[in-house]
N, CA, C and O atoms as a GROMACS GRO file, in nm:
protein
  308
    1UNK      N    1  10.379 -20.253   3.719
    1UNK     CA    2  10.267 -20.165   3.752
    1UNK      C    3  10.314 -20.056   3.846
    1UNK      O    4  10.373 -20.080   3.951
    2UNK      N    5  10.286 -19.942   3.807
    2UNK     CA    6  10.304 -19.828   3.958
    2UNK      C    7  10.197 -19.784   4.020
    2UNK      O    8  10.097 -19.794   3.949
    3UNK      N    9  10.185 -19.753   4.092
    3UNK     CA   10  10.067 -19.746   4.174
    3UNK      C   11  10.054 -19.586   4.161
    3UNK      O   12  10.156 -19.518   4.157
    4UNK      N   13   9.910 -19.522   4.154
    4UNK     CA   14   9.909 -19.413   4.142
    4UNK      C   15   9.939 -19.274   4.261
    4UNK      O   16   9.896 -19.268   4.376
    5UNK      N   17  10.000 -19.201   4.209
    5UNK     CA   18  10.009 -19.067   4.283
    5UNK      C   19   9.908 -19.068   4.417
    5UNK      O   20   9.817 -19.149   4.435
    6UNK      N   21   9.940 -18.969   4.497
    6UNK     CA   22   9.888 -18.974   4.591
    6UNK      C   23   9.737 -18.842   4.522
    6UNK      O   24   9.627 -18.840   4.577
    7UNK      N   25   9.762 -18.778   4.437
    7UNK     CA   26   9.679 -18.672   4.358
    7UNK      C   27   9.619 -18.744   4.241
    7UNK      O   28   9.498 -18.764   4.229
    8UNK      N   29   9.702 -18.779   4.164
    8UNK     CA   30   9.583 -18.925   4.090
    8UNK      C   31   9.492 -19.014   4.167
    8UNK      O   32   9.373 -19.035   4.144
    9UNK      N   33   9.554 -19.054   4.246
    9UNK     CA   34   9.437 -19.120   4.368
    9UNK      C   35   9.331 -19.060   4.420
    9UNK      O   36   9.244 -19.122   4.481
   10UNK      N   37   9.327 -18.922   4.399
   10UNK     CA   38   9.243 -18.809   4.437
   10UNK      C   39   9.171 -18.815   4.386
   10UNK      O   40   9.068 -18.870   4.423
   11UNK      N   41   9.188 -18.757   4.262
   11UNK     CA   42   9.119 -18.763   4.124
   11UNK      C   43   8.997 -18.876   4.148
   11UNK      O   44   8.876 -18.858   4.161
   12UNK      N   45   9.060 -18.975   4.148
   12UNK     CA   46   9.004 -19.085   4.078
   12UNK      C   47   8.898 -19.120   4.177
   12UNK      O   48   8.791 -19.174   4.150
   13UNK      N   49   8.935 -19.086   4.280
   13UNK     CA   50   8.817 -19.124   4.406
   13UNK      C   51   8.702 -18.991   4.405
   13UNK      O   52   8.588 -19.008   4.450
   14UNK      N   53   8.740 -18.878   4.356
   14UNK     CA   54   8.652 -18.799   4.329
   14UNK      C   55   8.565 -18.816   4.223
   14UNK      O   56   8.446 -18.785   4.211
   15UNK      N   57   8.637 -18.867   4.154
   15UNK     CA   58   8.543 -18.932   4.027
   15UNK      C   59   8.424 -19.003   4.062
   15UNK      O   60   8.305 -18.974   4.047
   16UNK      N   61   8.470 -19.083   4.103
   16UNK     CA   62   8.375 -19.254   4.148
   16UNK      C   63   8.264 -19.160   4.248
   16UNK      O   64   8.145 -19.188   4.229
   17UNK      N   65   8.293 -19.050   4.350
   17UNK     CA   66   8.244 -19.058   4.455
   17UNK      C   67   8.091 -18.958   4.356
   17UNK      O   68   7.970 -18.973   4.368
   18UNK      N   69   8.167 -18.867   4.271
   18UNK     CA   70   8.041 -18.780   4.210
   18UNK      C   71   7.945 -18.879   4.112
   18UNK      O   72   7.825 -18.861   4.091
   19UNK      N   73   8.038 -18.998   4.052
   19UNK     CA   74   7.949 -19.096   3.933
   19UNK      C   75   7.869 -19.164   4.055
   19UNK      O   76   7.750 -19.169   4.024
   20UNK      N   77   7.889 -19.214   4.173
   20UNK     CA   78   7.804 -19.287   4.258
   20UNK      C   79   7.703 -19.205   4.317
   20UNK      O   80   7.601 -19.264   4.352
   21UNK      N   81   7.708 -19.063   4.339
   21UNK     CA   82   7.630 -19.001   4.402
   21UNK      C   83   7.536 -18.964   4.302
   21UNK      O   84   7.425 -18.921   4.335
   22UNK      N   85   7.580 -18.982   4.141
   22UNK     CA   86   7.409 -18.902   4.071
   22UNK      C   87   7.388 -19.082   4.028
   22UNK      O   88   7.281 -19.075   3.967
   23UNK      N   89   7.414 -19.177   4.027
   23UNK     CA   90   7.370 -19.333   4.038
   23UNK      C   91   7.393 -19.388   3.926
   23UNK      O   92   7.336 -19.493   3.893
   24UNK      N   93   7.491 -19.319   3.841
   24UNK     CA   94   7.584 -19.372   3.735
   24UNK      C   95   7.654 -19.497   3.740
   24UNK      O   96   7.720 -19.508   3.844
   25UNK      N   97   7.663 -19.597   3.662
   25UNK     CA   98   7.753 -19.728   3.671
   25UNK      C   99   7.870 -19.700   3.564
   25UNK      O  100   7.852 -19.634   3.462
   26UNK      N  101   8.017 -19.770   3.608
   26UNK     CA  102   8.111 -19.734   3.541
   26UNK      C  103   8.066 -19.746   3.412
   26UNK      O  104   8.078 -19.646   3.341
   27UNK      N  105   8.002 -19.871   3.353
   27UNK     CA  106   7.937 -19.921   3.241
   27UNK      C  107   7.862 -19.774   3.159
   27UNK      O  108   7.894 -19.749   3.043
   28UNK      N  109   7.786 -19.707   3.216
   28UNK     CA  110   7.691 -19.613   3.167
   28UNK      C  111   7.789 -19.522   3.169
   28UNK      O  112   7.824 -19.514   3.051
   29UNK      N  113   7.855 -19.448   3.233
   29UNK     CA  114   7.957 -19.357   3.267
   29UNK      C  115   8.057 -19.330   3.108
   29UNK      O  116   8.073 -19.231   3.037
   30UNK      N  117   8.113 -19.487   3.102
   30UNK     CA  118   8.183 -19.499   2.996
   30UNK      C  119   8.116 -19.462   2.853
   30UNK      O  120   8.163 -19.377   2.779
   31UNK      N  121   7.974 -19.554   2.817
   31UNK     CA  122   7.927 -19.494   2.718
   31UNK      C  123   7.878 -19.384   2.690
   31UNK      O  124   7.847 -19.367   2.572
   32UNK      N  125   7.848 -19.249   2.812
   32UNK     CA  126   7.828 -19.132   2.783
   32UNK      C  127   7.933 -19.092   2.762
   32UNK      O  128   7.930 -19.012   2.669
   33UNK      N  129   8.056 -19.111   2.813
   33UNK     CA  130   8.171 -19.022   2.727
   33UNK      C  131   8.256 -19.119   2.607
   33UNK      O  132   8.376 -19.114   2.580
   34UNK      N  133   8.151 -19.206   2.549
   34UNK     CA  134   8.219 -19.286   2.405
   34UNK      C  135   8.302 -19.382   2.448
   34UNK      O  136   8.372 -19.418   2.354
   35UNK      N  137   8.326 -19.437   2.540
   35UNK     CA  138   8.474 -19.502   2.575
   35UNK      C  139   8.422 -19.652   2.571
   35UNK      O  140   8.305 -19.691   2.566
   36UNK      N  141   8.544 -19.730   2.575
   36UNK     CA  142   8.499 -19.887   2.581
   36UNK      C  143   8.431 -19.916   2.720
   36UNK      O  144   8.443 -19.833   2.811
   37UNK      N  145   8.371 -20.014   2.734
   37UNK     CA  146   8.261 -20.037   2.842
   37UNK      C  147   8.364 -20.048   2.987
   37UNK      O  148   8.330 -20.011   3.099
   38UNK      N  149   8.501 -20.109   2.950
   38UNK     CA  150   8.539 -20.123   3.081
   38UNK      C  151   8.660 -20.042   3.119
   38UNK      O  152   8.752 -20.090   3.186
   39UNK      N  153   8.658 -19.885   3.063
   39UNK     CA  154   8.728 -19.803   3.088
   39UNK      C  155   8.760 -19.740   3.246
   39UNK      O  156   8.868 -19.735   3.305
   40UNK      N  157   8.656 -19.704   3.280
   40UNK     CA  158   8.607 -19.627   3.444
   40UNK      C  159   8.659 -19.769   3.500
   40UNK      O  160   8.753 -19.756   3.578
   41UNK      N  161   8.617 -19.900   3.477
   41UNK     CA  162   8.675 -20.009   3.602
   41UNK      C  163   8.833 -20.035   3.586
   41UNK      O  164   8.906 -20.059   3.682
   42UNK      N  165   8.880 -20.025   3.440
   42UNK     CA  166   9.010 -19.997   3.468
   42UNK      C  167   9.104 -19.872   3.546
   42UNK      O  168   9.220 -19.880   3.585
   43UNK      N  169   9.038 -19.790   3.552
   43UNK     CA  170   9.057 -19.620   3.627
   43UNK      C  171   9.078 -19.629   3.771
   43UNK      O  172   9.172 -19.592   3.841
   44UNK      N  173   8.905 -19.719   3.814
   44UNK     CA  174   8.892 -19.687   3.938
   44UNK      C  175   8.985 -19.847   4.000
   44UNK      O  176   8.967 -19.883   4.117
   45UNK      N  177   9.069 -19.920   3.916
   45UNK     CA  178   9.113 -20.045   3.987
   45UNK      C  179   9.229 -20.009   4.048
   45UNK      O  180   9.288 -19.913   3.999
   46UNK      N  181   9.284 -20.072   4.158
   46UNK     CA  182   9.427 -20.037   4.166
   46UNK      C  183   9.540 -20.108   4.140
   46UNK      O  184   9.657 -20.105   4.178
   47UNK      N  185   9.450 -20.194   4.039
   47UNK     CA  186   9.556 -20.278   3.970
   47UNK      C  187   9.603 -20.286   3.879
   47UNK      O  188   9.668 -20.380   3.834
   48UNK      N  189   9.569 -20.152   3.816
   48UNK     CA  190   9.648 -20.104   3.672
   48UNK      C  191   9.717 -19.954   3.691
   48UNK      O  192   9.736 -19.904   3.802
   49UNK      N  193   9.744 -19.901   3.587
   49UNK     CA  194   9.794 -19.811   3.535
   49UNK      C  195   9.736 -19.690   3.530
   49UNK      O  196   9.779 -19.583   3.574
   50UNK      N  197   9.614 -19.719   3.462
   50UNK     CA  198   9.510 -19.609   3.394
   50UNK      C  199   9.461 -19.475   3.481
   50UNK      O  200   9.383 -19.453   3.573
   51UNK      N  201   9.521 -19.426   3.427
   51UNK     CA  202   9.445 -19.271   3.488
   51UNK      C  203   9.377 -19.166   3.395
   51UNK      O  204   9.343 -19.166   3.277
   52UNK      N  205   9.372 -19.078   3.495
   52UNK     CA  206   9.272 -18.953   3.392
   52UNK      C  207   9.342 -18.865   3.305
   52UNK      O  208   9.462 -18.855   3.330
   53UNK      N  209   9.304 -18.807   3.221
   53UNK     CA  210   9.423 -18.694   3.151
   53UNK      C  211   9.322 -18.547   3.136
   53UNK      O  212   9.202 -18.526   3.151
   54UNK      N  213   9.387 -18.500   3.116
   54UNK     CA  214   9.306 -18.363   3.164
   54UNK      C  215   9.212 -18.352   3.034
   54UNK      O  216   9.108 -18.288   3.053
   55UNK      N  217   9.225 -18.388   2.948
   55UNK     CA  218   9.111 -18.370   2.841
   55UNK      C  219   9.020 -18.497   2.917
   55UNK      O  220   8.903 -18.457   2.920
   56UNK      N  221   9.028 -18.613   2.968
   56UNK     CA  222   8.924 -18.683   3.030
   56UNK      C  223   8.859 -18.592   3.115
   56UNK      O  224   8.741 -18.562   3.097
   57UNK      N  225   8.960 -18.526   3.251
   57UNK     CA  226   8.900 -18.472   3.342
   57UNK      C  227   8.742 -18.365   3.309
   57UNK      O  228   8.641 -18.361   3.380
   58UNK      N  229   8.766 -18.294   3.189
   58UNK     CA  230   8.702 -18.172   3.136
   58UNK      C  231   8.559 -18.230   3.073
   58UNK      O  232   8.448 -18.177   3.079
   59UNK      N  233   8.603 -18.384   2.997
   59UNK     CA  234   8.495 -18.458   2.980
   59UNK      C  235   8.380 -18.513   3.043
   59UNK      O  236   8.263 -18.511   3.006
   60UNK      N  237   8.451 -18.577   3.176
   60UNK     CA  238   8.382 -18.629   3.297
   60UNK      C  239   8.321 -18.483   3.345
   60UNK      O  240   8.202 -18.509   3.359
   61UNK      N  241   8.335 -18.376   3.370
   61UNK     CA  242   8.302 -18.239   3.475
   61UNK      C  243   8.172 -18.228   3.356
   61UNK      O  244   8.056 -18.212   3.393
   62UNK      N  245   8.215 -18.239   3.194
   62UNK     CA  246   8.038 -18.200   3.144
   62UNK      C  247   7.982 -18.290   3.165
   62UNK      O  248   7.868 -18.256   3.197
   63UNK      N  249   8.003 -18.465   3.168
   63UNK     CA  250   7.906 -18.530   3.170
   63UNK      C  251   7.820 -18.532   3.298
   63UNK      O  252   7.699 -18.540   3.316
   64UNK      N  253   7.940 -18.521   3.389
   64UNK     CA  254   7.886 -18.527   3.528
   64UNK      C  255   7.796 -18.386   3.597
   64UNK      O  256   7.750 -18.377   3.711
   65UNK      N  257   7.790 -18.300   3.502
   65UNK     CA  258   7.789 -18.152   3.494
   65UNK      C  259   7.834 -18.099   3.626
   65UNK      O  260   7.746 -18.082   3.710
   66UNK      N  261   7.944 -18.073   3.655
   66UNK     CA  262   8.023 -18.023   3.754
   66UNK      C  263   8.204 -17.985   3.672
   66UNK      O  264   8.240 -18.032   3.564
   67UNK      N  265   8.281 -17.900   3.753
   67UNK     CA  266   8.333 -17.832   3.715
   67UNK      C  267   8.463 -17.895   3.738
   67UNK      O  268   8.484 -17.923   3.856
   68UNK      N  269   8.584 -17.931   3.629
   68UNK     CA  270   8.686 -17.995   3.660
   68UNK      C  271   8.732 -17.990   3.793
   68UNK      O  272   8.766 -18.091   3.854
   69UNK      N  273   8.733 -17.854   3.849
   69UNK     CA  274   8.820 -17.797   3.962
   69UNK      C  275   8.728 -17.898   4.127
   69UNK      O  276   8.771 -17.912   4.241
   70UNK      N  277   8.602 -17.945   4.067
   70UNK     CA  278   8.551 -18.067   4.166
   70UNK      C  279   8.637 -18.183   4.175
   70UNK      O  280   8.629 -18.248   4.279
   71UNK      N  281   8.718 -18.220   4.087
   71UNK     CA  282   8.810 -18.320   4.128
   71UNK      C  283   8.948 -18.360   4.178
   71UNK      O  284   9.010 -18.463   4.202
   72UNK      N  285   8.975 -18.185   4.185
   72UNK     CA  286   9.107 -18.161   4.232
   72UNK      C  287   9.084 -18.086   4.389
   72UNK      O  288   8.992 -18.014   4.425
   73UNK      N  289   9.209 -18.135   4.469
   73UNK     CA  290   9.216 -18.087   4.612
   73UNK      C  291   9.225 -17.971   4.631
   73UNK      O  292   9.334 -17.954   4.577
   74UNK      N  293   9.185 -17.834   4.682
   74UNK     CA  294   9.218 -17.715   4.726
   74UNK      C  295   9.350 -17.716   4.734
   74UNK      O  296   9.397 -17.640   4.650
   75UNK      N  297   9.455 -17.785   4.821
   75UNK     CA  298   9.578 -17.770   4.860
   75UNK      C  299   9.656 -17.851   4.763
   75UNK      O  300   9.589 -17.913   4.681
   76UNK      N  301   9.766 -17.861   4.757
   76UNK     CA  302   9.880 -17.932   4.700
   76UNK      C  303   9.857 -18.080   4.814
   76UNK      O  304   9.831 -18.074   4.934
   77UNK      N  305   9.876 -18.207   4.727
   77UNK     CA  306   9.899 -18.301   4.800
   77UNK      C  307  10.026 -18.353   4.870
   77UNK      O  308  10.022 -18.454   4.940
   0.00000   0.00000   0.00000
């Protein structure tokens, strides 16, 4: 297992933090963008692999309706 980037880690906590703030569950999350039910808990675990890919990222910004560039840091990490 590798543990993710210090900018994948970004990502991914930006994720969770915008799906928790409109009261989305990974469960619901997943089936608005088609995915198997336990996609987002594999994402947000840190005990796998799984990360975002930029065609996810673009996916999540419509579902979540916010703009990819919400999940990336202003600065270089």
């Amino acid at each position: 297992m590798t543990l993710p980037t210090p900018i994948e880690q970004y990502v991914i906590d930006k994720v969770k933090e915008k799906r928790l703030e409109m009261g989305i569950s990974q469960k619901e999350l997943a089936f608005l963008l088609e995915l198997s039910e336990g996609y987002i808990g594999l994402v947000e675990s840190p005990r796998t692999d799984d990360k975002y890919s930029l065609k996810r990222l673009n996916d999540l910004a419509r579902v979540l309706k916010c703009s990819p560039r919400d999940f990336l840091p202003e600065e270089p990490l």
